[in-house]
C-alpha positions as CSV (number, residue, x, y, z in Angstrom):
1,X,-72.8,-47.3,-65.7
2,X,-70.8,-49.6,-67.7
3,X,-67.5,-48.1,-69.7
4,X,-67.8,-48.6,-73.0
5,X,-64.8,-51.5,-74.3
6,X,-63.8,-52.3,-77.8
7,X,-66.0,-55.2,-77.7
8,X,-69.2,-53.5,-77.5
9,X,-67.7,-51.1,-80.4
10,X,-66.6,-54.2,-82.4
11,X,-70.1,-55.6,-82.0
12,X,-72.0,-52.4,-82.8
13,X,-69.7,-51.9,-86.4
14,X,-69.7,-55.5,-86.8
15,X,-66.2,-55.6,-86.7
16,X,-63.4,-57.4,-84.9
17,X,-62.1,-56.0,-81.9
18,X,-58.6,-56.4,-83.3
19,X,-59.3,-54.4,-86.1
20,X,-60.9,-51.5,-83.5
21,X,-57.7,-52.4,-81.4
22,X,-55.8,-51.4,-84.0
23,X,-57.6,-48.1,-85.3
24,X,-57.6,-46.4,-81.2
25,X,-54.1,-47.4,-81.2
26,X,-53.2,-45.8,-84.5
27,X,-51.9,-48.3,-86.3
28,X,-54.4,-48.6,-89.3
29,X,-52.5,-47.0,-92.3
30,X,-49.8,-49.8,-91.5
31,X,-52.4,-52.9,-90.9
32,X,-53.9,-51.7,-94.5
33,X,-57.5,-50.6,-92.6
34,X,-59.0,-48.2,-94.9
35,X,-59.6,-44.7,-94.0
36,X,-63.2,-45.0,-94.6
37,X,-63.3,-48.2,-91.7
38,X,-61.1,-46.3,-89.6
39,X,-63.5,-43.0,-89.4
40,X,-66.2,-45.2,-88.4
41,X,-64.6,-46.8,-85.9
42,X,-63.4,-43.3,-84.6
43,X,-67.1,-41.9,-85.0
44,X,-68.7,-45.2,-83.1
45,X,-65.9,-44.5,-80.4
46,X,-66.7,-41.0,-79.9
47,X,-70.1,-42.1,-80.1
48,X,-70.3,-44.4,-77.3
49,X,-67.9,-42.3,-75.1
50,X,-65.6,-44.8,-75.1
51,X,-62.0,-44.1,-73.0
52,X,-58.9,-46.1,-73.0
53,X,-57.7,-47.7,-70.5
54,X,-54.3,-45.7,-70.4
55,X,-52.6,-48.3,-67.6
56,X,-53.5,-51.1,-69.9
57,X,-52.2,-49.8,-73.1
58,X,-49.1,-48.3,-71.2
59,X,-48.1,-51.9,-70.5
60,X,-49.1,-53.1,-73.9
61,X,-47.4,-50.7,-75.5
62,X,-44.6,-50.0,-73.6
63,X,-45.0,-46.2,-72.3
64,X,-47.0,-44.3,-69.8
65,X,-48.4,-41.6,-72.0
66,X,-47.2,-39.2,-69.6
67,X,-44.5,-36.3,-69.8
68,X,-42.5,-34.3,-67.1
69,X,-41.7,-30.6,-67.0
70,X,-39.5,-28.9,-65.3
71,X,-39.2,-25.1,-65.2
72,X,-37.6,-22.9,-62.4
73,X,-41.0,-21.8,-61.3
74,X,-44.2,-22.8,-62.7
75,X,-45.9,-19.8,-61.2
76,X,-44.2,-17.5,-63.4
77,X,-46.5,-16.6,-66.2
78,X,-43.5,-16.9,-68.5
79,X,-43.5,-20.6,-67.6
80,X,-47.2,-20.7,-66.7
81,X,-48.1,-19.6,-70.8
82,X,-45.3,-22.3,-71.9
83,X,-46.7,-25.1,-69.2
84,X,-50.7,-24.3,-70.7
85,X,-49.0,-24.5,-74.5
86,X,-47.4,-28.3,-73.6
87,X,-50.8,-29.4,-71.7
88,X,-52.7,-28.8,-75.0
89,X,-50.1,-30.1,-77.7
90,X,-49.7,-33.0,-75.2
91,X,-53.6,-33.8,-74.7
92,X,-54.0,-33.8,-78.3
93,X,-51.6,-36.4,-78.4
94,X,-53.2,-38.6,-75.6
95,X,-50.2,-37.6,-73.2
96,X,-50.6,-36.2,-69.8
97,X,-48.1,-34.1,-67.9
98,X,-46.6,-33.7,-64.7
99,X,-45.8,-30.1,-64.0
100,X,-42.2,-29.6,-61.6
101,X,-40.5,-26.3,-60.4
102,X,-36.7,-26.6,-59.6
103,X,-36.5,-23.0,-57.9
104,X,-33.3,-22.8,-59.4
105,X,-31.8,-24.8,-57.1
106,X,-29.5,-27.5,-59.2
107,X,-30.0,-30.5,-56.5
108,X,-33.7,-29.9,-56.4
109,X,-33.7,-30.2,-60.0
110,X,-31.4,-33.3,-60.4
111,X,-33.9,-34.9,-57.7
112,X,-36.9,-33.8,-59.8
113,X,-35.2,-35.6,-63.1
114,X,-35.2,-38.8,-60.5
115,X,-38.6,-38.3,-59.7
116,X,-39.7,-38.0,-63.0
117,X,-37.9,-40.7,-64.3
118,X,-38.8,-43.5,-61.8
119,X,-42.7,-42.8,-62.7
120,X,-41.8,-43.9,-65.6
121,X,-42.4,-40.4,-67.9
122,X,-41.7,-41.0,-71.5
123,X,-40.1,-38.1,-72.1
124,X,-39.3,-34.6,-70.0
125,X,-39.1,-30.9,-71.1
126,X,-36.5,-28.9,-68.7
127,X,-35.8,-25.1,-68.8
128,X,-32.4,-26.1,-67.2
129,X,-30.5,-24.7,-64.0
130,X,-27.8,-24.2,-65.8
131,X,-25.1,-24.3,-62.5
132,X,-24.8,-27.8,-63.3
133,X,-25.0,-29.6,-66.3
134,X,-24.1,-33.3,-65.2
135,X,-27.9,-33.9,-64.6
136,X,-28.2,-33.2,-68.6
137,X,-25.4,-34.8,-69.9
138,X,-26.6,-38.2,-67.4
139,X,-29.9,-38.1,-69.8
140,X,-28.1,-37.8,-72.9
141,X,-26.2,-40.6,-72.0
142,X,-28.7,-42.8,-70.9
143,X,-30.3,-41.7,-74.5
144,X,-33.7,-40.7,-72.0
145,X,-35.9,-38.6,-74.2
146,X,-35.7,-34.4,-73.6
147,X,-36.3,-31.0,-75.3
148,X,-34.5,-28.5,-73.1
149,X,-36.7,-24.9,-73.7
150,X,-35.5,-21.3,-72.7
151,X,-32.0,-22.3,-72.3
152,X,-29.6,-24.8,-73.6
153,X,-26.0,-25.4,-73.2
154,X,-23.9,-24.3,-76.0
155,X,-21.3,-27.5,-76.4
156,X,-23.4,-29.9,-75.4
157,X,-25.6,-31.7,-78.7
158,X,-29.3,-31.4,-77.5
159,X,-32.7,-30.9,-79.0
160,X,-33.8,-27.5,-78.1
161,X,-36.4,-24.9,-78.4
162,X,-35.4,-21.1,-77.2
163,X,-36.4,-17.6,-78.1
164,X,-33.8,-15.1,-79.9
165,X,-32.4,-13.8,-76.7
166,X,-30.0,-11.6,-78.3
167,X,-32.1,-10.4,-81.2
168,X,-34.9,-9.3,-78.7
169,X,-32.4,-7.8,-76.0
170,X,-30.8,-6.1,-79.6
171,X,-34.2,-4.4,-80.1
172,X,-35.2,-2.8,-77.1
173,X,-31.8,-1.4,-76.4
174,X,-31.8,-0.2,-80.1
175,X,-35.1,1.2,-78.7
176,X,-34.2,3.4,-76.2
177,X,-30.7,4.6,-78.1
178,X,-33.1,6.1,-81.1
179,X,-34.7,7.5,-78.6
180,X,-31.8,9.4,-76.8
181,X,-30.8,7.6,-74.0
182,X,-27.2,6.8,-73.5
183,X,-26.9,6.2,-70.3
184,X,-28.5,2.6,-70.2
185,X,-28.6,0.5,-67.2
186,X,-29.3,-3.3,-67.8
187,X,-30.3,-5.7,-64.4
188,X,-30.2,-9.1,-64.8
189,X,-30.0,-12.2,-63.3
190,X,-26.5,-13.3,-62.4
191,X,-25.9,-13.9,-66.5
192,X,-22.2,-16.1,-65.9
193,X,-24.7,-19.1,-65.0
194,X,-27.9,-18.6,-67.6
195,X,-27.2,-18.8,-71.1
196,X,-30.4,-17.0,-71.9
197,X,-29.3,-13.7,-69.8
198,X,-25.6,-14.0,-71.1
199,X,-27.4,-13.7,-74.8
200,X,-29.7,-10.8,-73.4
201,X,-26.5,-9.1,-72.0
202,X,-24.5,-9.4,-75.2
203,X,-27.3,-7.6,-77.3
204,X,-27.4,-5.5,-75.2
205,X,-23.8,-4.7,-75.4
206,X,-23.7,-4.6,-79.1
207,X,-26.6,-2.4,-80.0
208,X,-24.4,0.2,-77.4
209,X,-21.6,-0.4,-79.8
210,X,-23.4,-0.5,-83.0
211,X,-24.9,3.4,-81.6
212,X,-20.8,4.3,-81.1
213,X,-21.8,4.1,-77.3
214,X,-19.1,2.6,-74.7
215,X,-20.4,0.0,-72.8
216,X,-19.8,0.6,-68.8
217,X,-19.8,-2.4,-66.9
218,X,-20.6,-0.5,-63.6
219,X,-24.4,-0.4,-65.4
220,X,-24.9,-3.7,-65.6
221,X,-26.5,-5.4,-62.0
222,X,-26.4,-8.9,-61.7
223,X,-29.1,-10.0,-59.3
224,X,-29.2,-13.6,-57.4
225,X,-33.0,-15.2,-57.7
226,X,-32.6,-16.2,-53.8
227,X,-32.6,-12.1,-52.5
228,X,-34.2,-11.0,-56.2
229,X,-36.3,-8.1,-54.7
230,X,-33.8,-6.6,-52.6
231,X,-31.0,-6.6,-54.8
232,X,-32.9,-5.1,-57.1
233,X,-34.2,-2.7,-54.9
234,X,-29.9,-1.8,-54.3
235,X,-29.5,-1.9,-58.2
236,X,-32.0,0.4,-58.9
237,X,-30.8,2.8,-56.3
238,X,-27.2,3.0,-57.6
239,X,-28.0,3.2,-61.5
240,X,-30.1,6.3,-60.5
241,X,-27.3,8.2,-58.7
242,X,-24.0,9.2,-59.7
243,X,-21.8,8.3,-60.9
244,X,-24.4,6.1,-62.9
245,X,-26.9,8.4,-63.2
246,X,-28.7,6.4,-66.0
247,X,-31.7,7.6,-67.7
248,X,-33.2,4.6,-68.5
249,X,-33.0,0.9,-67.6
250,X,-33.3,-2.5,-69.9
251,X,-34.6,-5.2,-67.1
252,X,-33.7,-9.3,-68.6
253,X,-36.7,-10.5,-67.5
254,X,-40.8,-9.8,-66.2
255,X,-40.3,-10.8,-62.4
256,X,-37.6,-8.4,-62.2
257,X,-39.4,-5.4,-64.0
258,X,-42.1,-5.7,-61.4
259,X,-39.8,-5.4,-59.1
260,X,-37.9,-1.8,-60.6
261,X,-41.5,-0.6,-60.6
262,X,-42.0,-1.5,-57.1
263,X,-38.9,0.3,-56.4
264,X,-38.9,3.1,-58.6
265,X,-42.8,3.5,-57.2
266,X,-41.3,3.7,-54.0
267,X,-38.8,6.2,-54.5
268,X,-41.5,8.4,-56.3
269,X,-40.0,8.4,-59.4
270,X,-41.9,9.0,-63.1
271,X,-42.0,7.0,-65.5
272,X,-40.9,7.4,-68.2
273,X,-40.5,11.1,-67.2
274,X,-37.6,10.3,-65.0
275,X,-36.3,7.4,-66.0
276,X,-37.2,5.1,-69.0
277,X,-37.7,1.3,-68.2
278,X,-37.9,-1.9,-71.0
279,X,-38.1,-5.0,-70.2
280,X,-37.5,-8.6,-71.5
281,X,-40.4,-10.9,-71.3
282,X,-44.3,-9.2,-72.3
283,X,-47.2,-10.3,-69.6
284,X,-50.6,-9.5,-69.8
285,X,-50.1,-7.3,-67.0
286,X,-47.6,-4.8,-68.9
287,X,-50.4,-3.5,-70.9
288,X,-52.6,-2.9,-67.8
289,X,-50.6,-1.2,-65.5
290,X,-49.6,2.4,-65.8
291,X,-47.7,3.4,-67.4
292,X,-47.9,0.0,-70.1
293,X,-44.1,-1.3,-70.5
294,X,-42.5,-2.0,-73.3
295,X,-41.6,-5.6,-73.8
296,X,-40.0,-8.0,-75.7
297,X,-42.7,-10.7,-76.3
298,X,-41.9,-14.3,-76.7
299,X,-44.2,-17.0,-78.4
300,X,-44.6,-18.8,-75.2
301,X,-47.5,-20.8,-77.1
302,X,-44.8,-22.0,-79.9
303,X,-42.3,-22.3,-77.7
304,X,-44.7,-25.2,-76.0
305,X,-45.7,-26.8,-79.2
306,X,-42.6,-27.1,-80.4
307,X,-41.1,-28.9,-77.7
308,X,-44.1,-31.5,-77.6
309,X,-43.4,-31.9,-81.3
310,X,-39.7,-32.4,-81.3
311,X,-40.0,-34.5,-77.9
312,X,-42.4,-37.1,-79.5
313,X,-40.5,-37.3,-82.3
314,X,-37.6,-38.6,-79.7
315,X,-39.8,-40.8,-77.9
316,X,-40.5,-42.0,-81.1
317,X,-36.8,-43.2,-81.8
318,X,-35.9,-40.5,-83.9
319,X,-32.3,-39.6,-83.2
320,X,-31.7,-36.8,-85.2
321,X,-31.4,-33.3,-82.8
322,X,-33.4,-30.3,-83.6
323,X,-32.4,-26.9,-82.3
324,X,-35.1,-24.4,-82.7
325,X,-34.6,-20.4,-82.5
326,X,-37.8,-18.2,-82.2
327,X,-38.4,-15.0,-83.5
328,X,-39.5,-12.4,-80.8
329,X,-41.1,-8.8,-81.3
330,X,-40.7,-5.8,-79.5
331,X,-44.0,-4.1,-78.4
332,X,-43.9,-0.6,-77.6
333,X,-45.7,1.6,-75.0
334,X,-45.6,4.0,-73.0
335,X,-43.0,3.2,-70.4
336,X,-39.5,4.4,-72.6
337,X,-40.3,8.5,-73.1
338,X,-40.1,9.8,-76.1
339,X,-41.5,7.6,-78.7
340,X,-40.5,6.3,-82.4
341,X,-44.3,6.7,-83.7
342,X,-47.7,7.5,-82.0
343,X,-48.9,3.7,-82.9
344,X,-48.7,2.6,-79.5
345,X,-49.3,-2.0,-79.1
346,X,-52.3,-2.2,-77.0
């Protein structure tokens, strides 16, 4: 079957195929095409099925219509919900994407970037390393188009787009203070390196403070992601003993909350009837497993959009930097003890 061109859609409207040209290409408000010729020649397009040829109008116009992520592991459904959010705003846009997991390994990622960059991507979206930042500032200086999501780096001038780490952490450690607790563990991953678990950690810390609670820095675990379950597995052990002896436990992100289930499951432990556990990061599966865990949800589907927005806007030649901070919300079940209410987030 022959593919529909912007000939036979010229002919059919009666048109010229420059004018149909420039309507699919979006440059009728500027060529002074009225809106009324320009929804026909959308209709008669949709009409006839017709597809561009995205090669063609790559060269013609100077781009590939394609973008790059990079996350630290696109199997995560943290990343997973974020990587569905960019495909949509990205589609709508008539951009593809090419999806990239760095495993958290800085050279990987750097190579990635390469990669990325040598197909010709107009633009990338990174959720950073964060061990080395040379790979970032190379971009900025070579004025390559980039939305960094999840984390950023503090001193260097980026556009961004991150959840309120500390405001989220704040809340669920506020959480399980109101609640009684004062013995509060917190596992994380090795927080020096990640700006987002260095945020997570210092809410922690202050909503402690603000409850006239001393924080102990022999109940905070930092975990490496190469040997995540084990070490986990050690942390867990230790908080629950003495001298620790916690009686509850704020986890910095889903993949390791799993894992103090696992353990805390294997040890035989209740929860929350032994020990209370909240986590950063809400999943699907917190509400279906038992007992549900209270989470700190992030707009994963915002977080997405908003990158796309502010990265075509860069692509576009816009040089002004946008740094965007999310709200996030604290949904409470049934995994912290004693509750605040009997309205429980389902």
């Amino acid at each position: 079957m022959k593919k529909t061109s912007i000939s036979d859609i010229a002919s059919r409207l009666g048109v010229s195929k420059t004018l149909v040209s420039m309507v699919l290409n979006g440059r009728a408000n500027e060529n002074g095409i009225s809106r009324e010729t320009e929804r026909k020649v959308m209709e008669m397009a949709e009409k006839l099925h017709y597809q561009p040829n995205q090669v063609a109008r790559g060269l013609r116009l100077g781009r590939s219509y394609t973008l790059g992520l990079i996350v630290s592991d696109i199997s995560n459904l943290f990343f997973a919900r974020i990587g569905r959010s960019i495909e949509d705003q990205a589609a709508r846009a008539g951009y593809n994407v090419i999806f990239c997991s760095s495993d958290e390994n800085a050279n990987k990622e750097a190579r990635l970037l390469q990669v990325l960059k040598d197909r010709q991507v107009d633009g990338i979206i990174i959720s950073p390393t964060q061990v080395d930042r040379e790979s970032i500032k190379k971009l900025k200086k070579e004025g390559y188009p980039f939305v960094l999501i999840d984390r950023h780096f503090p001193e260097l001038e980026t556009n961004y787009v991150v959840a309120d780490n500390y405001q989220g952490a704040f809340q669920a450690v506020d959480h399980l203070l109101r609640l009684g607790h004062r013995k509060i563990g917190h596992i994380t991953v090795f927080h020096e390196q990640v700006n987002c678990m260095k945020e997570r950690w210092r809410g922690y810390q202050d909503a402690l403070v603000q409850h006239s609670v001393e924080p102990e820095r022999n109940l905070v675990m930092g975990v490496q992601w190469e040997n995540m379950r084990a070490e986990v597995y050690e942390a867990v052990k230790k908080l629950l003993h003495p001298p620790e002896g916690v009686s509850a436990i704020f986890v910095s992100n889903n993949r390791l909350t799993m894992h103090v289930f696992e353990c805390l499951q294997e040890l035989k432990l209740k929860i929350p009837g032994e020990v209370s556990v909240v986590s950063y990061d809400d999943v699907d599966y917190f509400r279906l497993i038992y007992p549900p865990v209270t989470a700190v949800a992030q707009n994963e589907a915002e977080i997405g959009a908003e990158a796309v927005r502010i990265l075509l806007k860069a692509i576009s030649g816009e040089a002004k930097h946008e740094q965007v901070t999310l709200p996030v919300e604290l949904k409470v079940r049934r995994s912290c003890g004693s509750f605040l209410n009997k309205t429980y987030d389902t």
